[in-house]
N, CA, C and O atoms as a GROMACS GRO file, in nm:
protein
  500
    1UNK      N    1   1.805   1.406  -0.178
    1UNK     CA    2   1.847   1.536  -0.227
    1UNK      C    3   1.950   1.590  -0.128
    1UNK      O    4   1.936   1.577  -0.006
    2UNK      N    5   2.045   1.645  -0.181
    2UNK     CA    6   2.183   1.701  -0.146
    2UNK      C    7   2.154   1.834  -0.093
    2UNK      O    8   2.071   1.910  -0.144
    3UNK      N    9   2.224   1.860   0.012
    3UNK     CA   10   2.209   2.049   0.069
    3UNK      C   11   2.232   2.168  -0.046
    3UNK      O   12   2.183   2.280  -0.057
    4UNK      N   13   2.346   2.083  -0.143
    4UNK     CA   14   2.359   2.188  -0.274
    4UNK      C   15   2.212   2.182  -0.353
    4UNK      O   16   2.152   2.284  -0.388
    5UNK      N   17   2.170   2.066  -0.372
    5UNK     CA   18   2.050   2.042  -0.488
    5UNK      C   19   1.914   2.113  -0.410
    5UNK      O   20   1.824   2.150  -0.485
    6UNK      N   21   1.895   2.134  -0.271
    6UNK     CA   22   1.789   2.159  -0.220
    6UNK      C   23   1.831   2.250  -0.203
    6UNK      O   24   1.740   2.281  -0.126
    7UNK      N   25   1.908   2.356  -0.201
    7UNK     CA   26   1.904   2.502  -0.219
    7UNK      C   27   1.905   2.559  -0.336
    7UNK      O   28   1.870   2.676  -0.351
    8UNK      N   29   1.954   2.466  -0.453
    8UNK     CA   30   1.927   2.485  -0.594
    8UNK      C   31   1.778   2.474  -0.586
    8UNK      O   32   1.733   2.588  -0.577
    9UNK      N   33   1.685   2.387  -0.586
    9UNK     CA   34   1.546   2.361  -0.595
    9UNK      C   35   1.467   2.494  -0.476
    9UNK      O   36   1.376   2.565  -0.519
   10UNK      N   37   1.506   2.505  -0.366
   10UNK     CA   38   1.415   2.643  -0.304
   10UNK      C   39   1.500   2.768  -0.384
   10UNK      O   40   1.415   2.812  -0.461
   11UNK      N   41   1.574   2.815  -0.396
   11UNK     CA   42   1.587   2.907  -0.488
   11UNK      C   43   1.513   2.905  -0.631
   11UNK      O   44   1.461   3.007  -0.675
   12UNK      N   45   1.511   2.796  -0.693
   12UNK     CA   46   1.406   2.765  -0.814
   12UNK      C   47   1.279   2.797  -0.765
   12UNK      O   48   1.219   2.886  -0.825
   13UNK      N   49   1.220   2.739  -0.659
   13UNK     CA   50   1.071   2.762  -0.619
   13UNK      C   51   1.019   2.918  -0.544
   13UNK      O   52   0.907   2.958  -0.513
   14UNK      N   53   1.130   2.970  -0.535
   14UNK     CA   54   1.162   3.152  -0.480
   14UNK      C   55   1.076   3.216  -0.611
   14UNK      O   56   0.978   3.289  -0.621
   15UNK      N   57   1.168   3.144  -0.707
   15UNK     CA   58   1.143   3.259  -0.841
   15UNK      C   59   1.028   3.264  -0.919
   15UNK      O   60   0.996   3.340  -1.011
   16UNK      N   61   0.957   3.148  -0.853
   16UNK     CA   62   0.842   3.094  -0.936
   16UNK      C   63   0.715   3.138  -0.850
   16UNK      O   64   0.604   3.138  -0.903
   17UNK      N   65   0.735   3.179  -0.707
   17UNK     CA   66   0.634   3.210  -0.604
   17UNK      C   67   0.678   3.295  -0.566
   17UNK      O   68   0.795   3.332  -0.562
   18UNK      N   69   0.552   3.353  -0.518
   18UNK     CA   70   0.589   3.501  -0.433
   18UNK      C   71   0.561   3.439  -0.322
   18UNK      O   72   0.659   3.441  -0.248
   19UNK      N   73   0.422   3.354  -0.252
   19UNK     CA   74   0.401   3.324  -0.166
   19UNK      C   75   0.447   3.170  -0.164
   19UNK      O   76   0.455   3.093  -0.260
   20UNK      N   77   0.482   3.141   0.006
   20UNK     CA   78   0.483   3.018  -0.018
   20UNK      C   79   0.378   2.886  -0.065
   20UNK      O   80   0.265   2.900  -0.018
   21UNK      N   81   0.390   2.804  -0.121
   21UNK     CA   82   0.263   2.690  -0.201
   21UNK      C   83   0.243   2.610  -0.128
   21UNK      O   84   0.350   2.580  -0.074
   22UNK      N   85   0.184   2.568  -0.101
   22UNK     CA   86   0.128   2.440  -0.043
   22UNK      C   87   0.157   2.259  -0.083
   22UNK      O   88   0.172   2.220  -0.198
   23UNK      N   89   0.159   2.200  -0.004
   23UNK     CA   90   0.266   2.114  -0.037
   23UNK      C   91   0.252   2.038  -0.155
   23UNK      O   92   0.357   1.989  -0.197
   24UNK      N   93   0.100   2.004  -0.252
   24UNK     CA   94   0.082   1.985  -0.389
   24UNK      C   95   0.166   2.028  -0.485
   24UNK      O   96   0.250   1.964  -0.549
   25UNK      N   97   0.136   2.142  -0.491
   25UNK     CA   98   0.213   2.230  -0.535
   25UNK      C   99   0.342   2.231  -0.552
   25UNK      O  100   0.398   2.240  -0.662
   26UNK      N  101   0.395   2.222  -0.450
   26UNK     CA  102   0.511   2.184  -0.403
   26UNK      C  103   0.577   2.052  -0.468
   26UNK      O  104   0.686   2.063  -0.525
   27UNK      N  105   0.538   1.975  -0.463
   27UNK     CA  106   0.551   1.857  -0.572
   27UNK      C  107   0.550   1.857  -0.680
   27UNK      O  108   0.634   1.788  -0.738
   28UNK      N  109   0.438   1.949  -0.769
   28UNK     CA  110   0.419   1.978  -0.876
   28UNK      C  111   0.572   2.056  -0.939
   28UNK      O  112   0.613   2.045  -1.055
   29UNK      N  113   0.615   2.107  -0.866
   29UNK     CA  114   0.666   2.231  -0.880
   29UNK      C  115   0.805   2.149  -0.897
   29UNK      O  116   0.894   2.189  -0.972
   30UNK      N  117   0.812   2.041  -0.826
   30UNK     CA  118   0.936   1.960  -0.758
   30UNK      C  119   0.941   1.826  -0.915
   30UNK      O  120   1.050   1.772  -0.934
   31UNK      N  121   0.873   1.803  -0.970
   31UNK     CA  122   0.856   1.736  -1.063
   31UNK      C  123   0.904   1.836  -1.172
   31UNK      O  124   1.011   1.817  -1.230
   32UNK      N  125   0.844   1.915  -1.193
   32UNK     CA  126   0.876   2.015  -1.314
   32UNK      C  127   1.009   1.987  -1.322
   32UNK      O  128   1.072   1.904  -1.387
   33UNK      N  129   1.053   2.112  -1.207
   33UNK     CA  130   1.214   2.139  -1.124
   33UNK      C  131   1.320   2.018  -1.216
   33UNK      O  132   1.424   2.049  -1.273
   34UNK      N  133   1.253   1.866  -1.209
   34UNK     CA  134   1.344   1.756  -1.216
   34UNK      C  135   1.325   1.756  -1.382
   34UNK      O  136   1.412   1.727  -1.463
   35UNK      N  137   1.252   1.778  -1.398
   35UNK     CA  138   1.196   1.771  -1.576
   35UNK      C  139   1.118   1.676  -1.611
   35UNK      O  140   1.136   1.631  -1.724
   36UNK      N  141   1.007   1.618  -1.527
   36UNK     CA  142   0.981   1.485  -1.535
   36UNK      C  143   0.808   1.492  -1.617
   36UNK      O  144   0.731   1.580  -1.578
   37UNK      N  145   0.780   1.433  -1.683
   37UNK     CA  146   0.682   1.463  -1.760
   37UNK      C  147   0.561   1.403  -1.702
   37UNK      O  148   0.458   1.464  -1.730
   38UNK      N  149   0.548   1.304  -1.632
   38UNK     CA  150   0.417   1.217  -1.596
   38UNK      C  151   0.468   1.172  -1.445
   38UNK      O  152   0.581   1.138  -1.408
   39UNK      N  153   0.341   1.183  -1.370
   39UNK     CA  154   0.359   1.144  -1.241
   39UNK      C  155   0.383   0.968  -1.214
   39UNK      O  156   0.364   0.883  -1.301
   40UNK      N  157   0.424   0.941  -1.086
   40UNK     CA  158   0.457   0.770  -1.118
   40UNK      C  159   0.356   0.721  -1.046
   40UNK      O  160   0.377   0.604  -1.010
   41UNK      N  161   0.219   0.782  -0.998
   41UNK     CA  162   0.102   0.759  -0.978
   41UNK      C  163  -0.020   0.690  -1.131
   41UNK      O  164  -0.088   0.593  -1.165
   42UNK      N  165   0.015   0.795  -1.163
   42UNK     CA  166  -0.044   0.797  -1.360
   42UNK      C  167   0.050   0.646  -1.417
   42UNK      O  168  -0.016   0.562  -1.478
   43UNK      N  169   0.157   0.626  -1.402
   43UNK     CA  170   0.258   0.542  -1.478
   43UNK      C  171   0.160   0.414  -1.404
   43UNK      O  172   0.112   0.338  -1.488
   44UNK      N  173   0.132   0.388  -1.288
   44UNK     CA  174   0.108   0.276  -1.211
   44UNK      C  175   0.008   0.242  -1.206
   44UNK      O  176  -0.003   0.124  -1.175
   45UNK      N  177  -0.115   0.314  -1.232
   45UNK     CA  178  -0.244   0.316  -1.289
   45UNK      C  179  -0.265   0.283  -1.420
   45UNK      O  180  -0.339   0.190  -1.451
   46UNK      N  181  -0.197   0.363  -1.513
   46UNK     CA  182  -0.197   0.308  -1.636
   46UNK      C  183  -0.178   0.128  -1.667
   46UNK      O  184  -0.249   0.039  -1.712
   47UNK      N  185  -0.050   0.137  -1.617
   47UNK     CA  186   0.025  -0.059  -1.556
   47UNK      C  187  -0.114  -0.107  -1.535
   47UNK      O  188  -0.178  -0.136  -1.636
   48UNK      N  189  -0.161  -0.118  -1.436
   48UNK     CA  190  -0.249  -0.200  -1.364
   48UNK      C  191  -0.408  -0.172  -1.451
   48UNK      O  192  -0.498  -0.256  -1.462
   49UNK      N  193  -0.409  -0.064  -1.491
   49UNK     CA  194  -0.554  -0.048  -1.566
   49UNK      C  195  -0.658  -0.043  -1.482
   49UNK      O  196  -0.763  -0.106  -1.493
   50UNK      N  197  -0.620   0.051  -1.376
   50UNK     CA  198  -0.741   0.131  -1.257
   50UNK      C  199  -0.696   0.262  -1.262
   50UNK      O  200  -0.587   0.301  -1.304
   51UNK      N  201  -0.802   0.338  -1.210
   51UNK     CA  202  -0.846   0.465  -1.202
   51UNK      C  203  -0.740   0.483  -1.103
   51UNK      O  204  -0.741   0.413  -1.002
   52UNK      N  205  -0.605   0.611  -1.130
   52UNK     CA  206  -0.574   0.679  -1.077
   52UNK      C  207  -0.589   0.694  -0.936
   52UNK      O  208  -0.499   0.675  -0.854
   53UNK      N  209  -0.724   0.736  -0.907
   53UNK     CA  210  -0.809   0.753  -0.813
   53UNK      C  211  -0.793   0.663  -0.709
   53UNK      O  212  -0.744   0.703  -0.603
   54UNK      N  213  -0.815   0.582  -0.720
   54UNK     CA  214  -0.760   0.421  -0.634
   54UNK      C  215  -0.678   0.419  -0.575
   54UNK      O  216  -0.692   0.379  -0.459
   55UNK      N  217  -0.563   0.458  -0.619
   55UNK     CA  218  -0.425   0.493  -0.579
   55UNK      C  219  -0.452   0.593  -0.404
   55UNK      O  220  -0.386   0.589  -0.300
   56UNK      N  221  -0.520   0.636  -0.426
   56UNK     CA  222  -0.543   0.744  -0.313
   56UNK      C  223  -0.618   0.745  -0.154
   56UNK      O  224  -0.599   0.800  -0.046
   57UNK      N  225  -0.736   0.626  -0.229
   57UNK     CA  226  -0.827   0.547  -0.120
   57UNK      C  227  -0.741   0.473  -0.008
   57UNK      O  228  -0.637   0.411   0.014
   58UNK      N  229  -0.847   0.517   0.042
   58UNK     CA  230  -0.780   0.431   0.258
   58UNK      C  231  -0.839   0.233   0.161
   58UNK      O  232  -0.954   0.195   0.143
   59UNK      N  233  -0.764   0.190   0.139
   59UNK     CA  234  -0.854   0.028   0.167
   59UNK      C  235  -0.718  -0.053   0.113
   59UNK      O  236  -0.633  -0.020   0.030
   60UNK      N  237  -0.732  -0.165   0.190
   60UNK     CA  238  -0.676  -0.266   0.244
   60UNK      C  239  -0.663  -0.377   0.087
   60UNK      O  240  -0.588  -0.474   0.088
   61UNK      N  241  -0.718  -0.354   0.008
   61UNK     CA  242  -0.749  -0.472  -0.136
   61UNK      C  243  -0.626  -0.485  -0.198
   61UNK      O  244  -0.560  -0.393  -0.246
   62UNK      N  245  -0.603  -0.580  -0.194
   62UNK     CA  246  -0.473  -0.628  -0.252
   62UNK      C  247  -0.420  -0.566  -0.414
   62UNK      O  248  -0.305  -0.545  -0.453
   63UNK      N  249  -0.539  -0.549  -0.481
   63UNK     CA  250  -0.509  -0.492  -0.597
   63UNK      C  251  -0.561  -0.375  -0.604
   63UNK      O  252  -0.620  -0.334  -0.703
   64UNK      N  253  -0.542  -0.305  -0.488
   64UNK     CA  254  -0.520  -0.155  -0.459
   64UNK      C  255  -0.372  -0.121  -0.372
   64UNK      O  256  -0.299  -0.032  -0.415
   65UNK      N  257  -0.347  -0.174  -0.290
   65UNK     CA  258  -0.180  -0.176  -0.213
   65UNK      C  259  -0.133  -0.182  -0.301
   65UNK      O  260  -0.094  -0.077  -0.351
   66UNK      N  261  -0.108  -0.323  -0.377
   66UNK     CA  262   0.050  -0.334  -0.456
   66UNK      C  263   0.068  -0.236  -0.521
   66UNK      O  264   0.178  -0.183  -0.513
   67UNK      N  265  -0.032  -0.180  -0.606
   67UNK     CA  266   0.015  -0.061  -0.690
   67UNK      C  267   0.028   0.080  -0.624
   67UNK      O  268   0.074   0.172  -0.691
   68UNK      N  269  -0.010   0.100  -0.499
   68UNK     CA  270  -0.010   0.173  -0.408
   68UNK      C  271   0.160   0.184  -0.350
   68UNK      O  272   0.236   0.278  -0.325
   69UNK      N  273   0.169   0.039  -0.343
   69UNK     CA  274   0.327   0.067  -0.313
   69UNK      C  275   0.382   0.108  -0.388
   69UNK      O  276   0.415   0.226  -0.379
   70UNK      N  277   0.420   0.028  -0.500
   70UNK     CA  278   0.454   0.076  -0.603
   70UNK      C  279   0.488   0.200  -0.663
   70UNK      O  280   0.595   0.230  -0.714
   71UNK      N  281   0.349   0.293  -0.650
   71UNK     CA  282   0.400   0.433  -0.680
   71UNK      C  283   0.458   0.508  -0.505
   71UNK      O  284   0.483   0.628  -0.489
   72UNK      N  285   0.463   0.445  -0.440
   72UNK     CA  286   0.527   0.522  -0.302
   72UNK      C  287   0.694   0.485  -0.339
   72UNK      O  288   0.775   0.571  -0.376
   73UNK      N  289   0.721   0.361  -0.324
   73UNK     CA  290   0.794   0.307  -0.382
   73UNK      C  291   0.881   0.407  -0.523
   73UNK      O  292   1.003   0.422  -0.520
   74UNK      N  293   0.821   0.448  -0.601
   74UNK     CA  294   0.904   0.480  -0.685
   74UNK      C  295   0.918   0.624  -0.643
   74UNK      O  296   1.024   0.683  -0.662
   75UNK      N  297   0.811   0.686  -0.584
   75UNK     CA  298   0.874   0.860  -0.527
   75UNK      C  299   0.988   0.836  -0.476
   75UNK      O  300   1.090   0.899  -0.504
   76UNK      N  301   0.979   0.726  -0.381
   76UNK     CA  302   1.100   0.715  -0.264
   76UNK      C  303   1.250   0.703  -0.351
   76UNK      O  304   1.354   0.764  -0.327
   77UNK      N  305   1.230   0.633  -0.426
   77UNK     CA  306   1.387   0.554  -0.477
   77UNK      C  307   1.429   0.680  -0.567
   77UNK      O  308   1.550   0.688  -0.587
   78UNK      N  309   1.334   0.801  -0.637
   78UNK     CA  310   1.378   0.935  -0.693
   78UNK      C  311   1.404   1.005  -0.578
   78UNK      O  312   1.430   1.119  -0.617
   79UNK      N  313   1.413   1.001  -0.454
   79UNK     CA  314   1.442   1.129  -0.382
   79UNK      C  315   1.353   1.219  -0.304
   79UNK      O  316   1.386   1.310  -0.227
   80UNK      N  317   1.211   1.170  -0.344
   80UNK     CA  318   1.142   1.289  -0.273
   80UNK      C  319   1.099   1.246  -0.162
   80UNK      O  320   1.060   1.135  -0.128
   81UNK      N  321   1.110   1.358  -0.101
   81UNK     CA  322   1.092   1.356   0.083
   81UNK      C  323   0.987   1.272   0.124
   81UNK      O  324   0.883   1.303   0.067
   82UNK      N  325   0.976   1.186   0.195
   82UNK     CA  326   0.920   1.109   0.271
   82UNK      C  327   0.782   1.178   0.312
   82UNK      O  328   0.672   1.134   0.277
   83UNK      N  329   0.802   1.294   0.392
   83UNK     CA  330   0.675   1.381   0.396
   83UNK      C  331   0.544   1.430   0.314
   83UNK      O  332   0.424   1.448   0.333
   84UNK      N  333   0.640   1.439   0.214
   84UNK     CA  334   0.579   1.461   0.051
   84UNK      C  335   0.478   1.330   0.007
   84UNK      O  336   0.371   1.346  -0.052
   85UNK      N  337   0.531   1.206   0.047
   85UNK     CA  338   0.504   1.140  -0.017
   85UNK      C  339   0.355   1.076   0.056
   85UNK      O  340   0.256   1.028   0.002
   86UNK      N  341   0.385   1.098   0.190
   86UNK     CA  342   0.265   1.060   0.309
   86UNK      C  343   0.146   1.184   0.240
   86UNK      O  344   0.028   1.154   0.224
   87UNK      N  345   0.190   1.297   0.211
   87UNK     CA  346   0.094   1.398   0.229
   87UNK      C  347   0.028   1.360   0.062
   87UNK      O  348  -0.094   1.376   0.051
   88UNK      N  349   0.096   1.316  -0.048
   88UNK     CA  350   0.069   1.267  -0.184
   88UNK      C  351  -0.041   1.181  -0.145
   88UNK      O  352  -0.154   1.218  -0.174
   89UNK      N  353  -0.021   1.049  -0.070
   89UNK     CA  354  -0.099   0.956  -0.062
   89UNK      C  355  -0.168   0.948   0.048
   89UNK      O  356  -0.198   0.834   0.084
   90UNK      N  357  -0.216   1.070   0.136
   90UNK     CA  358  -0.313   1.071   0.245
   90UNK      C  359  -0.258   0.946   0.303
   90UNK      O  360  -0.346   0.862   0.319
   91UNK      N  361  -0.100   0.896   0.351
   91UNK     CA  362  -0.076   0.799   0.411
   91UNK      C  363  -0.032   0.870   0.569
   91UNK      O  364  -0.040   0.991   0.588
   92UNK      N  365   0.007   0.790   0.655
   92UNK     CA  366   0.112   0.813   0.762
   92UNK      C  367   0.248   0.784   0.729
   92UNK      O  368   0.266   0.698   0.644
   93UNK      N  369   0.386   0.864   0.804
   93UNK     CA  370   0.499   0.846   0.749
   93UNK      C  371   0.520   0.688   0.764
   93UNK      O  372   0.583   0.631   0.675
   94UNK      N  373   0.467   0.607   0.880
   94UNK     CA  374   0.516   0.480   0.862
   94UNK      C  375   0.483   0.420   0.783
   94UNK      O  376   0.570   0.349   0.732
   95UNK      N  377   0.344   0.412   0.729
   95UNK     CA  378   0.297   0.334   0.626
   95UNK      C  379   0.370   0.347   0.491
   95UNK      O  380   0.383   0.258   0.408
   96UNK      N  381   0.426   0.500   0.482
   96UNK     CA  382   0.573   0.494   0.351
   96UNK      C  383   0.686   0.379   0.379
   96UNK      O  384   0.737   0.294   0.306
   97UNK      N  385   0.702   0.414   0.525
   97UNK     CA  386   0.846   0.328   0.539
   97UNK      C  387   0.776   0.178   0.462
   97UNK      O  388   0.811   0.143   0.350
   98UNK      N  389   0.666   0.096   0.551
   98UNK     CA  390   0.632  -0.024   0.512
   98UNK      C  391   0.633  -0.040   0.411
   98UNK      O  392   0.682  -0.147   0.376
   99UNK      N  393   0.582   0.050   0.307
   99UNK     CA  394   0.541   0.043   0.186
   99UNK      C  395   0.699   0.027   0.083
   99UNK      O  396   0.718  -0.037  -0.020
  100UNK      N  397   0.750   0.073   0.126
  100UNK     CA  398   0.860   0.086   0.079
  100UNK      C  399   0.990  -0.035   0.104
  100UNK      O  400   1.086  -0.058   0.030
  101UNK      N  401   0.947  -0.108   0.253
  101UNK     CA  402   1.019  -0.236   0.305
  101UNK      C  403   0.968  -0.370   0.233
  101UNK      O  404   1.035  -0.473   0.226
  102UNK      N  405   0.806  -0.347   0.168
  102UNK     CA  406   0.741  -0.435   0.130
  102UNK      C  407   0.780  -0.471  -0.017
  102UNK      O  408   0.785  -0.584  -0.066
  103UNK      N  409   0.813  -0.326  -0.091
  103UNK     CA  410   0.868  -0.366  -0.205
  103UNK      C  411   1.003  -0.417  -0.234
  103UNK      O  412   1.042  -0.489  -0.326
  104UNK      N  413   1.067  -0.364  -0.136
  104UNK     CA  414   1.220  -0.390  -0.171
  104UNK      C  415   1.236  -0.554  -0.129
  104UNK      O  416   1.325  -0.634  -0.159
  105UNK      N  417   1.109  -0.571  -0.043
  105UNK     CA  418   1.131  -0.755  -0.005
  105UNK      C  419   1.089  -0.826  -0.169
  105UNK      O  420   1.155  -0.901  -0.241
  106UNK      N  421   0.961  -0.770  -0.186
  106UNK     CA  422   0.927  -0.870  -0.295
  106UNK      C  423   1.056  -0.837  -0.451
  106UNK      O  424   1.063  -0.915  -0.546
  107UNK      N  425   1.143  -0.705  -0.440
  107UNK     CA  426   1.226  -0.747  -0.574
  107UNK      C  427   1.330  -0.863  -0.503
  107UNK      O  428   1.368  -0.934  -0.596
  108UNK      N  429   1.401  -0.920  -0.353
  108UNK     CA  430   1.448  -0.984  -0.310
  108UNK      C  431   1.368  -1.137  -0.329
  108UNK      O  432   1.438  -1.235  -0.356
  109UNK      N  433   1.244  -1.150  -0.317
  109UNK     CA  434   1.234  -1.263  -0.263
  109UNK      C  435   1.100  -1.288  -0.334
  109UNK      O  436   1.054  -1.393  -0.289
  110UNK      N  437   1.033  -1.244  -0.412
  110UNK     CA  438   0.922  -1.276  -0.522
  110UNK      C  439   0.945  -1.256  -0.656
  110UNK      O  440   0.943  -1.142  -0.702
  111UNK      N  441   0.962  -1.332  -0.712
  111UNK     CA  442   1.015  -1.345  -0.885
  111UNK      C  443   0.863  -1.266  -0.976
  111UNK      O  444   0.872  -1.165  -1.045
  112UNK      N  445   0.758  -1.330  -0.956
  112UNK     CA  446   0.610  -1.272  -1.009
  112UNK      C  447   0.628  -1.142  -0.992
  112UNK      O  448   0.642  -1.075  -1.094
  113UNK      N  449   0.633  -1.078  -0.869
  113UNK     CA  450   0.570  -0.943  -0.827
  113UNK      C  451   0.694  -0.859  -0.896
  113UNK      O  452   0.674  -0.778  -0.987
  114UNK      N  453   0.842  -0.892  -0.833
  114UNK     CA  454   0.988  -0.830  -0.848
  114UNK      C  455   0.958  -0.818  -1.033
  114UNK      O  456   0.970  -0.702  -1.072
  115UNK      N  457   0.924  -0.912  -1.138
  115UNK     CA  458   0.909  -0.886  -1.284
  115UNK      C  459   0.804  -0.768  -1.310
  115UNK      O  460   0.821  -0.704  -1.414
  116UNK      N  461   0.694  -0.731  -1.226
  116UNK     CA  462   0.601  -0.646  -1.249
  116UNK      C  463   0.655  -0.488  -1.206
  116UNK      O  464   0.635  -0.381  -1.262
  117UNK      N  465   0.734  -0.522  -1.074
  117UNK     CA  466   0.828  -0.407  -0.996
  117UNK      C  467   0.899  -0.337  -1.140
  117UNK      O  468   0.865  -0.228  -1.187
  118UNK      N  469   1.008  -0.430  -1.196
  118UNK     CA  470   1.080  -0.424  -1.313
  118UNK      C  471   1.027  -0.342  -1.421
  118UNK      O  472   1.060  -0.232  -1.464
  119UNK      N  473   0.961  -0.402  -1.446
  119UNK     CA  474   0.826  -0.341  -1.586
  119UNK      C  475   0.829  -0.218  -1.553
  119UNK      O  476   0.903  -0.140  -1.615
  120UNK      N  477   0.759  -0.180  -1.462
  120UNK     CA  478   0.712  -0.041  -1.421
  120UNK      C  479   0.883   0.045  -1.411
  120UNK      O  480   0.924   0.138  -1.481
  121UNK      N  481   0.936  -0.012  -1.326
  121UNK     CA  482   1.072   0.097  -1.321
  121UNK      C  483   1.110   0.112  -1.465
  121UNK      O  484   1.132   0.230  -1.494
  122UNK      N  485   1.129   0.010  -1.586
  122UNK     CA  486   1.149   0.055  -1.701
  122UNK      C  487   1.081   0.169  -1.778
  122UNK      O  488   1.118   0.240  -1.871
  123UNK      N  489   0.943   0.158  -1.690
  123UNK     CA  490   0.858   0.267  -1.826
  123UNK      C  491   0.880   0.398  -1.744
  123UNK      O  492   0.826   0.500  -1.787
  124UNK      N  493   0.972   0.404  -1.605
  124UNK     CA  494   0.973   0.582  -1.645
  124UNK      C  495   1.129   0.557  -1.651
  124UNK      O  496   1.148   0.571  -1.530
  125UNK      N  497   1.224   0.537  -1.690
  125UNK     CA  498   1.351   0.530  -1.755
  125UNK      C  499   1.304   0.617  -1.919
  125UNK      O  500   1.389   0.633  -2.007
   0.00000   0.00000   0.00000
């Protein structure tokens, strides 16, 4: 996000709050803002056919990460703040960066995973 677009967006979030929101909220608010109808948490859950919920848990299971990246992964490549996205997924900021180095390796260098990457970026187009 651009210094013009992020003073467009806190002036949007001025008019909508009296007080300042909390950083949920803040997202919520930041999704609207963009016009976006479904979170890319919900999109990636749906994909994989697990509970939302999952998405959120501290654990290490392989078929809890990938889709974990995945939706970090797709906040990131729309724009939203890095901060946002740690505080979304009860992560640390590095574990975004990784998360985010991990996917961009496998659309480089895994054909399986990079077709599933694909899939998903099509269904919020």
């Amino acid at each position: 996000m651009n210094k013009l677009e992020l003073k467009k967006y806190t002036d949007w979030l001025k008019k909508e709050f009296v007080s300042p929101p909390d950083t949920f909220t803040c997202l919520n608010c930041y999704e609207k803002y963009l016009g976006r109808k479904k979170n890319y948490e919900q999109i990636v859950a749906d994909y994989f056919k697990i509970p939302v919920d999952y998405l959120f848990i501290k654990s290490k299971e392989q078929t809890i990460v990938f889709p974990r990246q995945i939706a970090i992964y797709l906040y990131s490549i729309n724009g939203v703040a890095e901060h946002l996205i740690a505080a979304i997924f009860n992560q640390k900021h590095p574990n975004i960066n990784h998360s985010k180095k991990v996917i961009e390796n496998y659309l480089e260098v895994d054909k399986k995973k990079s077709q599933i990457i694909n899939e998903i970026l099509n269904l919020i187009k």
